[in-house]
C-alpha positions as CSV (number, residue, x, y, z in Angstrom):
1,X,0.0,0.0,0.0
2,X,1.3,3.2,-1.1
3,X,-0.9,6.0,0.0
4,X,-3.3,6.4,2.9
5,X,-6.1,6.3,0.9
6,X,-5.2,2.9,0.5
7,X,-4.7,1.6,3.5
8,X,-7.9,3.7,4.8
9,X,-9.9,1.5,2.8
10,X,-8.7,-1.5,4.9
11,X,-8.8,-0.5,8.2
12,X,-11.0,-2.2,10.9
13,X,-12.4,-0.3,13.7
14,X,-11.6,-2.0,16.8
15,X,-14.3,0.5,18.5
16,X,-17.5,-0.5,16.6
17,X,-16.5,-4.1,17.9
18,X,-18.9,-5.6,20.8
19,X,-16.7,-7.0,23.2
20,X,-16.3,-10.6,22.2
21,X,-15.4,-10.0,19.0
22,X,-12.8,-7.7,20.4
23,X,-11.5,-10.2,22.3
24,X,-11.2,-12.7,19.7
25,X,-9.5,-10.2,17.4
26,X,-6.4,-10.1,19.5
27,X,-6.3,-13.9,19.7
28,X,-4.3,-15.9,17.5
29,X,-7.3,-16.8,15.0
30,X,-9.1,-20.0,15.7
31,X,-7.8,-19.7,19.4
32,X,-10.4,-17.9,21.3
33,X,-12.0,-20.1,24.2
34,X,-14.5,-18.3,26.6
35,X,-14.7,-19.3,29.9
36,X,-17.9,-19.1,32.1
37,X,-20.2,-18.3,28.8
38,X,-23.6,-16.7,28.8
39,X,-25.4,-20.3,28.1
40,X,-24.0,-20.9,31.8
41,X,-26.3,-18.0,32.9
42,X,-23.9,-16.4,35.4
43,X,-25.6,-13.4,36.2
44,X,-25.8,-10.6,39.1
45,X,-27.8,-11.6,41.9
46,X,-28.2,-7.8,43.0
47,X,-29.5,-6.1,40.0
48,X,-33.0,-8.0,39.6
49,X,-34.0,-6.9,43.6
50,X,-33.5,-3.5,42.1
51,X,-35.9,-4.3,39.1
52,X,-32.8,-4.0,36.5
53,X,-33.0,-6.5,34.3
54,X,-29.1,-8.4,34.5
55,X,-27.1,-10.2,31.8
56,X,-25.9,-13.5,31.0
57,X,-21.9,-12.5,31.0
58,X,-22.6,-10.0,33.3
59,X,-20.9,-7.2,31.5
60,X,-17.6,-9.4,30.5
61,X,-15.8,-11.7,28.1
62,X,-13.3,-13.8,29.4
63,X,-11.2,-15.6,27.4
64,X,-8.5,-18.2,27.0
65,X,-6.2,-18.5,23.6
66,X,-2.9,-17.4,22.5
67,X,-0.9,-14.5,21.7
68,X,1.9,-15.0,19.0
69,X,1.4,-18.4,20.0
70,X,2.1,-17.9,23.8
71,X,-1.2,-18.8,26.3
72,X,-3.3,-15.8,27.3
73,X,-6.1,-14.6,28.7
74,X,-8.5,-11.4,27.5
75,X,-10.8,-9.4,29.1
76,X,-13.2,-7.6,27.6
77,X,-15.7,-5.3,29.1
78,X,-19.3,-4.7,27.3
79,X,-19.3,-0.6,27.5
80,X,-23.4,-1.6,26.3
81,X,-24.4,-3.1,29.8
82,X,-24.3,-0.9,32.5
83,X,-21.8,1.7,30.7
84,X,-19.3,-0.8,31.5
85,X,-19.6,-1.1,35.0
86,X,-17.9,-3.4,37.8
87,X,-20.3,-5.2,39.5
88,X,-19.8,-8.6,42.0
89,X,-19.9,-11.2,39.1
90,X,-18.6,-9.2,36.3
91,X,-15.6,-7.9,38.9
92,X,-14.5,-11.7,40.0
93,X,-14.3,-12.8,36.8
94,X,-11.8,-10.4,35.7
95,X,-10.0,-10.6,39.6
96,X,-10.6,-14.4,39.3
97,X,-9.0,-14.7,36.2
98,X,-5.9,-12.8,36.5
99,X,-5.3,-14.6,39.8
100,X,-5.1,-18.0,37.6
101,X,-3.2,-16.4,34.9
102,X,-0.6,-15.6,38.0
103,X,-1.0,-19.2,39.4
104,X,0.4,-20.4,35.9
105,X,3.3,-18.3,36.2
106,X,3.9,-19.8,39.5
107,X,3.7,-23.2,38.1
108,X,5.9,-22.1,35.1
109,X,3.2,-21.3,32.4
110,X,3.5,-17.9,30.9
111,X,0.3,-16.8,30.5
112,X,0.2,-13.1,28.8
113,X,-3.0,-11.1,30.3
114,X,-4.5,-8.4,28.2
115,X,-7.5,-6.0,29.5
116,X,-9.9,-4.5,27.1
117,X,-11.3,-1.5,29.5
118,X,-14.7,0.2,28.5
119,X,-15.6,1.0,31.9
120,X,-17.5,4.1,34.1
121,X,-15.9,2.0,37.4
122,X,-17.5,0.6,39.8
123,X,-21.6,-0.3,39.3
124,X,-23.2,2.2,41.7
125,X,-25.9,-0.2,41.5
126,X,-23.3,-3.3,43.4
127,X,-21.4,-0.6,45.4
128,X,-19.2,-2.0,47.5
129,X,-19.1,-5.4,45.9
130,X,-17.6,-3.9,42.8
131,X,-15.2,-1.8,44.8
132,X,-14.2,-5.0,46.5
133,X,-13.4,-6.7,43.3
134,X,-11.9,-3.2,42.0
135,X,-9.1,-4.0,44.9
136,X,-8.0,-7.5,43.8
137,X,-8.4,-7.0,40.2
138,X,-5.4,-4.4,41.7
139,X,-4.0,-6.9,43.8
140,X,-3.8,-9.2,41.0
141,X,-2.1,-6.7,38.7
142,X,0.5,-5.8,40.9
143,X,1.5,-9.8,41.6
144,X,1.4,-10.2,38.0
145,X,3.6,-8.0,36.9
146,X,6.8,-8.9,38.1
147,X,6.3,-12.2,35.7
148,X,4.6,-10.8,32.6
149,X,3.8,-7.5,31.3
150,X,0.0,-6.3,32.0
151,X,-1.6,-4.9,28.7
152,X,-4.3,-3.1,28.8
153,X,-6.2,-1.1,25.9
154,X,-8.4,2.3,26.2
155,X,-10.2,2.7,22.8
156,X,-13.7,3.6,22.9
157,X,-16.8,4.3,23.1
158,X,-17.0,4.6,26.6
159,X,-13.5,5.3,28.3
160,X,-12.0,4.2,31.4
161,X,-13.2,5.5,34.8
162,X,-13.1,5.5,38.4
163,X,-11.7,2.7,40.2
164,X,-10.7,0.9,37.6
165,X,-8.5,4.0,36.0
166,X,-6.5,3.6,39.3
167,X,-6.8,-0.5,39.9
168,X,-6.4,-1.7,35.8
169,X,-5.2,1.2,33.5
170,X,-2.9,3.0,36.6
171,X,-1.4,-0.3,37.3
172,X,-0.6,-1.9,33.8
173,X,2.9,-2.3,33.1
174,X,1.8,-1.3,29.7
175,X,-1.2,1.1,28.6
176,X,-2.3,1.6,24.6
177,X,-5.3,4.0,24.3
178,X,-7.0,5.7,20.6
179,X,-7.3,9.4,20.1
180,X,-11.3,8.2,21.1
181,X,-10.3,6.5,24.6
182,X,-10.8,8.9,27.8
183,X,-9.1,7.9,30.9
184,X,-10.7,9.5,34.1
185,X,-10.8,9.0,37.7
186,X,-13.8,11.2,38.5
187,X,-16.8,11.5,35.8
188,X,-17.1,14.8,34.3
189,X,-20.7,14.8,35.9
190,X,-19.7,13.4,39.2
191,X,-16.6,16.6,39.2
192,X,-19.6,19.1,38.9
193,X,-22.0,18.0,41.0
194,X,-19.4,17.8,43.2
195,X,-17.1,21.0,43.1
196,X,-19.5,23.3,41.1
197,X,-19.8,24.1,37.1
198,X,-17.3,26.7,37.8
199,X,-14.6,23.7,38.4
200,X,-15.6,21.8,35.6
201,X,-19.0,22.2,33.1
202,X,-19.8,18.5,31.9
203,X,-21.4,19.9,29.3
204,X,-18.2,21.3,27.8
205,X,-17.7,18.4,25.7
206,X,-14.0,19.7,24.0
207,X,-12.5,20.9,26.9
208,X,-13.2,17.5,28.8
209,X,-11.6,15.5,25.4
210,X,-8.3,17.8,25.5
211,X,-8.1,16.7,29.4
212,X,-8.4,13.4,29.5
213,X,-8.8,11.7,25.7
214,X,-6.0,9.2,24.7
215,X,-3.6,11.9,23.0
216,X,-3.4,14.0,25.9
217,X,-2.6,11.2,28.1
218,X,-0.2,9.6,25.8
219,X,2.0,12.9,25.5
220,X,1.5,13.6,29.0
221,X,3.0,10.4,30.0
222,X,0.0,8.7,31.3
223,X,-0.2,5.8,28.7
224,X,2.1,4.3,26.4
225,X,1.1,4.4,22.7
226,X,-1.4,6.0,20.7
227,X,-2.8,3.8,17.7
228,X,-5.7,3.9,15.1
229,X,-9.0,2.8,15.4
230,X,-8.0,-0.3,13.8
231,X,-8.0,-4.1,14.5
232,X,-4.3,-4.8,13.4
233,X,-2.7,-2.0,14.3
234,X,-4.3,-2.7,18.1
235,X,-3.3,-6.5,17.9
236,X,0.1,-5.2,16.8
237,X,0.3,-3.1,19.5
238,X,-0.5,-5.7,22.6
239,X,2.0,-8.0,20.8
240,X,4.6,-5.5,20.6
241,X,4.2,-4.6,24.5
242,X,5.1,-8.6,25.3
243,X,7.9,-8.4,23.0
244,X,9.4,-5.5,25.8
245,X,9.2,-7.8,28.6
246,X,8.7,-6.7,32.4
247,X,9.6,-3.5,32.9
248,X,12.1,-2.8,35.3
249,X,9.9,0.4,37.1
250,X,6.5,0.5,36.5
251,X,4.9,4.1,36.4
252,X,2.9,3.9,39.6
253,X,6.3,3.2,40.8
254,X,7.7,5.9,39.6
255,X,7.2,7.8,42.7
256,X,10.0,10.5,43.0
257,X,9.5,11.4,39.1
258,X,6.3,12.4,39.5
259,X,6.7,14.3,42.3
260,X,9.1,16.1,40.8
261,X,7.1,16.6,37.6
262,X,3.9,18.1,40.0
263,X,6.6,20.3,41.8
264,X,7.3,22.3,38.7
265,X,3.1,23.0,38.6
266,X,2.6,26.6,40.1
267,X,-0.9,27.8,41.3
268,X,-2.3,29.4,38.2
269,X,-6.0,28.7,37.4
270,X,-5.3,28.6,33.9
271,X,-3.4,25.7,33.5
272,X,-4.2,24.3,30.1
273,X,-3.5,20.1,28.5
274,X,-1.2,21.5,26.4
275,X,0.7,23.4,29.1
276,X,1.4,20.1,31.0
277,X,2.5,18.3,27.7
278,X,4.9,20.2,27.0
279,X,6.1,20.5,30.8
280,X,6.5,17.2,30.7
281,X,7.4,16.2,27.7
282,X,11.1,15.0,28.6
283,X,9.6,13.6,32.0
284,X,13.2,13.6,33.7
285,X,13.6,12.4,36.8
286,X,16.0,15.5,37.7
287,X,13.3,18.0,36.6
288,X,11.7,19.9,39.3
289,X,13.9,18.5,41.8
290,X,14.9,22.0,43.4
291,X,11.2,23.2,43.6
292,X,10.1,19.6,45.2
293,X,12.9,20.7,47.8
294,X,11.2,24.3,48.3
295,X,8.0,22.5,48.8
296,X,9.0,20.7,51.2
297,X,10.9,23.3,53.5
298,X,7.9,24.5,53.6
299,X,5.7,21.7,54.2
300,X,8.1,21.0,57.3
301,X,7.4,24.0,59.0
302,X,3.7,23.6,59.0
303,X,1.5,21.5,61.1
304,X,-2.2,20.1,61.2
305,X,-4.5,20.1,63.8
306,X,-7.7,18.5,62.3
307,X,-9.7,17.0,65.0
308,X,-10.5,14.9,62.6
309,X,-10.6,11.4,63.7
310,X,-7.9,10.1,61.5
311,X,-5.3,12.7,63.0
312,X,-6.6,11.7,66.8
313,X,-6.1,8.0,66.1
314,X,-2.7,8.7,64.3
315,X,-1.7,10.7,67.2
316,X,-2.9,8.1,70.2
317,X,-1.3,4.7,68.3
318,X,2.0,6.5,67.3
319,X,2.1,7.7,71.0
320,X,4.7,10.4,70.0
321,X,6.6,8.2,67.8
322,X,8.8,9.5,65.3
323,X,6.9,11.6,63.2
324,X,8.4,11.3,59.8
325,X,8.1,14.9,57.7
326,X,9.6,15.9,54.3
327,X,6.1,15.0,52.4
328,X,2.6,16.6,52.1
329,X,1.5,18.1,56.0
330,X,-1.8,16.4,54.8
331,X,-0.3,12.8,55.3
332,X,0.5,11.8,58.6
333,X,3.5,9.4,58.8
334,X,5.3,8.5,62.1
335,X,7.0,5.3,63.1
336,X,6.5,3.7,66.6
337,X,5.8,0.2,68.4
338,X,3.1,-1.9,69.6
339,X,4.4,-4.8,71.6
340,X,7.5,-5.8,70.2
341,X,6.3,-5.0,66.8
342,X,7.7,-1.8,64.6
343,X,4.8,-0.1,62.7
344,X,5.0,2.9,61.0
345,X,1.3,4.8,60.9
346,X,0.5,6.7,57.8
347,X,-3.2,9.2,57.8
348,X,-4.4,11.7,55.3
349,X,-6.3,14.9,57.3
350,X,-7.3,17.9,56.0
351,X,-4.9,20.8,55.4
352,X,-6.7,24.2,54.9
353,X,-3.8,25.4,52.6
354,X,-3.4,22.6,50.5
355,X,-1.2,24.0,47.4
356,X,-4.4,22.2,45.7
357,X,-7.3,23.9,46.7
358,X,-9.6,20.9,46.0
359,X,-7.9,18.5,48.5
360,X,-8.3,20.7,51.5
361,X,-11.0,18.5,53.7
362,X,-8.9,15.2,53.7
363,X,-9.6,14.0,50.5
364,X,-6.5,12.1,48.6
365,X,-5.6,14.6,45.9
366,X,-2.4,14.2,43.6
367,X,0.3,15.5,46.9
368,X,-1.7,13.0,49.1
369,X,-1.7,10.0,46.7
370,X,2.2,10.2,46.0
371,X,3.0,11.2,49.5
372,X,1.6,8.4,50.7
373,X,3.7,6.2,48.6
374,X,6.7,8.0,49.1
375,X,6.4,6.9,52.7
376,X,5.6,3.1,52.3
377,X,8.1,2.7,49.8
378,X,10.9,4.3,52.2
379,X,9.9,1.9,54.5
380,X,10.4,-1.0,52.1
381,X,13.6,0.8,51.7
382,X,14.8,0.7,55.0
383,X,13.8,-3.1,56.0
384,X,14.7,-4.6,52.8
385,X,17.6,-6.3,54.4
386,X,15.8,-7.1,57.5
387,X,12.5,-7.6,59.7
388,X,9.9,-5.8,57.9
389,X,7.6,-3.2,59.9
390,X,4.3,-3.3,59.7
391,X,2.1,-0.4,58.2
392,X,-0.5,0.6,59.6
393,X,-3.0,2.8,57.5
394,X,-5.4,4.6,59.5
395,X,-8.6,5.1,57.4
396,X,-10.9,8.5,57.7
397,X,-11.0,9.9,54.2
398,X,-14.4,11.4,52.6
399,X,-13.3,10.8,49.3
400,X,-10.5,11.6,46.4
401,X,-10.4,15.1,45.3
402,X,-13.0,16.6,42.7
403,X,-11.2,19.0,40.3
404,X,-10.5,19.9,36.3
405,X,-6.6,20.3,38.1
406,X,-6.5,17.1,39.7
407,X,-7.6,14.9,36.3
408,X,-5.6,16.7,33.8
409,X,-2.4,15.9,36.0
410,X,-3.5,12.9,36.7
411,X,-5.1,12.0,40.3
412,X,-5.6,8.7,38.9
413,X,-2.1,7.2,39.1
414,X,-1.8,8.9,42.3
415,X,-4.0,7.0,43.7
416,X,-2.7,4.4,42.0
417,X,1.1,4.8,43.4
418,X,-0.4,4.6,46.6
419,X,-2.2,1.1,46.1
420,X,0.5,0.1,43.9
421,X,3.1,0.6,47.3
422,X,0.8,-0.7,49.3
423,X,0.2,-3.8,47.5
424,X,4.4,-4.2,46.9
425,X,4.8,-3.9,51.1
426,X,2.1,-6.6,51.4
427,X,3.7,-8.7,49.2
428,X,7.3,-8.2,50.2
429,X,6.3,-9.4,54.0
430,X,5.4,-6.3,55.3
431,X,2.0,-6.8,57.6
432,X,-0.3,-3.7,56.1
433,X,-3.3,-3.2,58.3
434,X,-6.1,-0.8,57.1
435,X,-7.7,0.6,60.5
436,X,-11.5,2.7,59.6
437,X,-12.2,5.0,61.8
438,X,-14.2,6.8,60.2
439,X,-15.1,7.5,56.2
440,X,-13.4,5.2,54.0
441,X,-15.3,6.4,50.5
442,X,-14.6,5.9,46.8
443,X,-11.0,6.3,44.8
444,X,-9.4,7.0,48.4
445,X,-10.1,3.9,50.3
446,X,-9.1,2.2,47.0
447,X,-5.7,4.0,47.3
448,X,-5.4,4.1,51.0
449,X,-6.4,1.0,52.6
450,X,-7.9,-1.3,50.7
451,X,-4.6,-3.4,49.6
452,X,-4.1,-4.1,53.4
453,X,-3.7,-7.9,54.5
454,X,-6.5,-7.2,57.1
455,X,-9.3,-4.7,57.2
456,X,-10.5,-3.4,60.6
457,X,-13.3,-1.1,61.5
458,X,-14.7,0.5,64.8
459,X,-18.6,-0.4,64.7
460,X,-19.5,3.1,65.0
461,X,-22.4,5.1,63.2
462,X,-20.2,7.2,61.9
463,X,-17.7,4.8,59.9
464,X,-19.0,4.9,56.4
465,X,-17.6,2.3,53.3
466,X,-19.5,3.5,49.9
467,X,-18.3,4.3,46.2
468,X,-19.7,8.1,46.1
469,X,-21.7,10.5,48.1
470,X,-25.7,9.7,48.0
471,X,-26.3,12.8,46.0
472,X,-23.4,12.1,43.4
473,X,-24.8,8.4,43.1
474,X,-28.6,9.5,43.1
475,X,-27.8,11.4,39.9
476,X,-25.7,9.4,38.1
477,X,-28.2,6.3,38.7
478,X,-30.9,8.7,38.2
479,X,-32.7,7.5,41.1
480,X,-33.6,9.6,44.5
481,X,-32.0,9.5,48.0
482,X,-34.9,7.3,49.1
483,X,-34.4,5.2,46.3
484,X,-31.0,4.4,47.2
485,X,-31.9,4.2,50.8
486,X,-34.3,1.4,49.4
487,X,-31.7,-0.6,47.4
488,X,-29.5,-0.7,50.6
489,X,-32.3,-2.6,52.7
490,X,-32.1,-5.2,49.7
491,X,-28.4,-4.8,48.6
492,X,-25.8,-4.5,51.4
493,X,-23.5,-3.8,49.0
494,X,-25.2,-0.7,48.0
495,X,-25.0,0.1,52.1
496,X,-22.9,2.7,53.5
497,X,-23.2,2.1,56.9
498,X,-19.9,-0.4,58.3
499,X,-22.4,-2.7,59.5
500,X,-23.7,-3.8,55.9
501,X,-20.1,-3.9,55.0
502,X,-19.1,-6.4,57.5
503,X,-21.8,-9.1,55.4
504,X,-19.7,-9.0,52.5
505,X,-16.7,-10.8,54.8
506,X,-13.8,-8.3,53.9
507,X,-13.6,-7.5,57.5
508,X,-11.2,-8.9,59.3
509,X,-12.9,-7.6,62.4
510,X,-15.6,-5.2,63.5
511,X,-15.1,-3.8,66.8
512,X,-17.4,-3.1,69.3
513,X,-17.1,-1.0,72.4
514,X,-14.9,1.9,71.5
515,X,-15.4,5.5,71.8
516,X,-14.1,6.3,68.4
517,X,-14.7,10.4,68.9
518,X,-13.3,10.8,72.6
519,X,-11.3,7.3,73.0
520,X,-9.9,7.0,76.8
521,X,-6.9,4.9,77.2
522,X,-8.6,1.5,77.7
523,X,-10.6,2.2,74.0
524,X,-6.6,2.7,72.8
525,X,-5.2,-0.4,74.6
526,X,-8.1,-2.4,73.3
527,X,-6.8,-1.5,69.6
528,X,-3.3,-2.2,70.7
529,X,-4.0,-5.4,72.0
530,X,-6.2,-5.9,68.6
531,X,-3.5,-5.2,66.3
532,X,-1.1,-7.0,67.6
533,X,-2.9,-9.7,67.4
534,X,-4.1,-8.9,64.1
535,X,0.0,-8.6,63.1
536,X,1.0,-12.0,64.7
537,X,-1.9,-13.5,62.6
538,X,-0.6,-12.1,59.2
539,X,2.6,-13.4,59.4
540,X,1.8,-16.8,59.6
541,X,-0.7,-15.7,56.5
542,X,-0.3,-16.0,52.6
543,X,0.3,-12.6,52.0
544,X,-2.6,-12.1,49.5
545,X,-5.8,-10.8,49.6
546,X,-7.8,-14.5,49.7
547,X,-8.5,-14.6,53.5
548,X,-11.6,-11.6,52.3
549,X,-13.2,-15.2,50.4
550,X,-12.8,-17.8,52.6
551,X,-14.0,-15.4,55.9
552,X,-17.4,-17.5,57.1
553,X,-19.5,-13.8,56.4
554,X,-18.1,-14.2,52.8
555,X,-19.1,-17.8,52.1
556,X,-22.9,-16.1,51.9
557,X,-22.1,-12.1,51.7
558,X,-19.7,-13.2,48.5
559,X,-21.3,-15.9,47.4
560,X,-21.8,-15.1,43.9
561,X,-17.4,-14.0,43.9
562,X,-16.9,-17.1,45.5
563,X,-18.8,-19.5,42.6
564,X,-17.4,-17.7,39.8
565,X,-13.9,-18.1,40.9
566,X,-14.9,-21.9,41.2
567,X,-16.2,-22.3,38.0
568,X,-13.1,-20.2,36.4
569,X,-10.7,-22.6,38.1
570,X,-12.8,-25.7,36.8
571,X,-13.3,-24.4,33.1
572,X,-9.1,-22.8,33.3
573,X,-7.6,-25.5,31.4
574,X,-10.4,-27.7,29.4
């Protein structure tokens, strides 16, 4: 083919492709196996109680075949059914499959995994069941990769959005997108019902593109390659990422780079895509370095004094530890003992002069995501060689921050550097413990806490586990507050009280009897005693994220996570 004409008249949009079809397409031909099919009538258990009417793959193809003639597995989501949205069945399938794809690594079978991402995130509808399954389809990723590259592919219609822009695409060792993909922690819709129109008008259909659509990631640094709508030059593409092998950093990893790069961005309100492209552009790990240093002579001299639960809990455990400093003031980091174990304590609080105005009330913003994995990944530093501490996060955080800023430089793998360290801690032996105290909502708890071997929460009123605020859901669902209310009697994953959480089994322990606002000192002994516990017990633990399935309040809470993986493991090799 000599001209573009020619080769115009050949191309194959990947886009217009349902998703089986995509996932056969990047198959060797003839190779393309799907496992748990919709004739086995595997559906959501939660959406009919809601009168939504569910689907036989519940939103996802999973497949087994070959890649260049290597074994693989694809995952396709169905952008048509539920915008693409993680739900319990649909989640464990894609968790549950990239946990057998790193089994067969394990036992010497290099499995390549590719994910084919149409998603809004989690299914408001599920809630917490799809945030759940958000988690370990993180936790997977982040055990994978040290064995294979992780592939995934943003092309269109529908994008890639909350959770799973921080657990999938922020995570993949190697990210493709089209000019047509979007990548997005926080919905245009969800950013002005939020913050205001004045942050961000949904309805401003170009400006939203230029932020987030796949060219502006690309050049920003935030994916890989940009290809064509087309079938082969997307195949081409995932094969061509194999062909680089495991990369030696991945760029959730990249923690000190990206601070750097975010130290060079001033205050203006202006900032504009092209502005940060060409800021970044060289994305040198030197670049910024003196103005990171400013920042943080000047972080040291300030302090917090929330009141916030979080900062009293941090205070009272650390018992005037040493209080680390050098990162954002809004993460807490100090390093003390219980018993004879070392733990270092890590909380977000709010900070009233947060450089970034929109993470001023303790949300996790782009300073708190990659502050907080600054300090677990010193920590994995320092003990390399030795015993490793335990980390302790202590959970109180009303959500990630809402804000044009925060998506255009990219609160998404933020968040994701923060998981990402956590979930390299966990499995390098370090005991990570995820204490709630109070809110644990959305992209934060996803970033800080919920890659913890063991999840503990005070049973208190107000301790709160939900994807979005009520009125944020309500009109993205399109339903009322009292309709929601509703669907929590039926659903507990659609719950938001800690209570309803504890059904699904992810707890490790709900604990009763403590004055989570005033605490005396027998409410702070009794979590001593608990945690320490709670550390002896992980390290005589696998050190992933299964003891959340096999808990007895999972066996019924999860039963629908728990069947599919069954069924995946049975149908795996046939």
């Amino acid at each position: 083919m000599n001209n573009k004409a020619e080769w115009m008249a050949v191309k194959e949009s990947f886009i217009e492709l349902r998703a089986r079809d995509r996932a056969k397409s990047v198959l060797d031909e003839g190779t393309f196996r799907e496992l748990i099919d919709p004739f086995q009538r595997v559906e959501s258990p939660h959406l009919p109680l809601q009168g939504i009417v569910p689907q036989s793959d519940d939103g996802v193809v999973t497949a087994r075949g070959t890649i260049d003639g290597q074994p693989a597995v694809v995952i396709a989501l169905e952008g048509a059914f539920q915008g693409g949205g993680i739900g319990e069945v649909c989640g464990a399938k894609i968790a549950g499959a990239l946990e057998l794809a790193l089994q067969d690594h394990e036992q010497g079978v290099p499995t390549r995994p590719v994910l084919l991402l149409e998603t809004g995130g989690v299914r408001l509808q599920e809630g917490n069941y799809g945030l759940l399954a958000i988690a370990e389809i993180g936790a997977a990723i982040v055990a994978l990769r040290p064995h294979t590259p992780v592939v995934s592919v943003i092309s269109g219609m529908i994008g890639c959005y909350g959770g799973m822009s921080i657990c999938a695409a922020g995570l993949s060792s190697h990210l493709i997108m089209t000019r047509q993909g979007r990548m997005q922690l926080n919905g245009s819709e969800v950013i002005e019902q939020e913050a205001g129109i004045a942050e961000l008008d949904s309805g401003d259909k170009q400006k939203i593109w230029s932020m987030v659509g796949g060219k502006q990631r690309v050049e920003a640094g935030f994916a890989d390659q940009l290809v064509e709508d087309d079938i082969g030059q997307i195949k081409q593409a995932i094969r061509d990422s194999f062909e680089q092998g495991v990369k030696k950093i991945n760029r959730s990893a990249q923690v000190k780079l990206y601070q750097h790069l975010l130290a060079e961005i001033g205050s203006a309100e202006d900032l504009k895509p092209e502005d940060v492209r060409e800021m970044w552009k060289n994305r040198k790990d030197e670049t910024g370095a003196e103005k990171l240093e400013q920042l943080r002579q000047g972080w040291a001299s300030s302090s917090n004094a929330s009141g916030t639960r979080g900062e009293k809990w941090f205070h009272l455990l650390a018992d005037h530890g040493d209080i680390r400093q050098g990162e954002a003031p809004s993460v807490l980091c100090a390093d003390g003992r219980i018993g004879e174990e070392n733990v270092r304590f890590i909380s977000v609080v709010p900070d009233p002069n947060a450089r970034f105005v929109r993470a001023r009330n303790g949300e996790v913003g782009l300073d708190e995501g990659w502050s907080i994995a600054a300090y677990v990944r010193e920590a994995m530093e320092a003990d390399q060689d030795g015993q490793r501490r335990t980390i302790v996060a202590i959970v109180d955080v009303p959500s990630q921050a809402y804000g044009y800023r925060e998506e255009l430089l990219g609160i998404h793998l933020a968040c994701a550097a923060a998981a990402d360290a956590y979930a390299s801690a966990r499995l390098a032996g370090h005991p990570v413990i995820a204490l709630i105290v109070g809110n644990a909502i959305s992209g934060a708890f996803l970033a800080h806490g919920m890659q913890s071997n063991r999840l503990i929460a005070f049973n208190d009123p107000e301790v709160t586990v939900q994807v979005m605020s009520k009125q944020s859901a309500a009109r993205i669902t399109r339903r009322s507050i009292d309709e929601l209310n509703e669907a929590a009697t039926k659903v507990p994953g659609a719950a938001y009280d800690v209570q309803s959480f504890a059904k699904l089994g992810a707890l490790h322990q709900l604990v009763d009897g403590i004055n989570a606002s005033s605490p005396d000192p027998s409410d702070v002994e009794k979590v001593q005693h608990i945690l320490t516990d709670t550390i002896q017990e992980i390290r005589q633990s696998p050190v992933d994220l299964r003891s959340r399935l096999t808990s007895e309040a999972a066996q019924s809470g999860r039963a629908a996570s728990v069947h599919v993986r069954k069924l995946l493991k049975e149908q795996w090799n046939q």
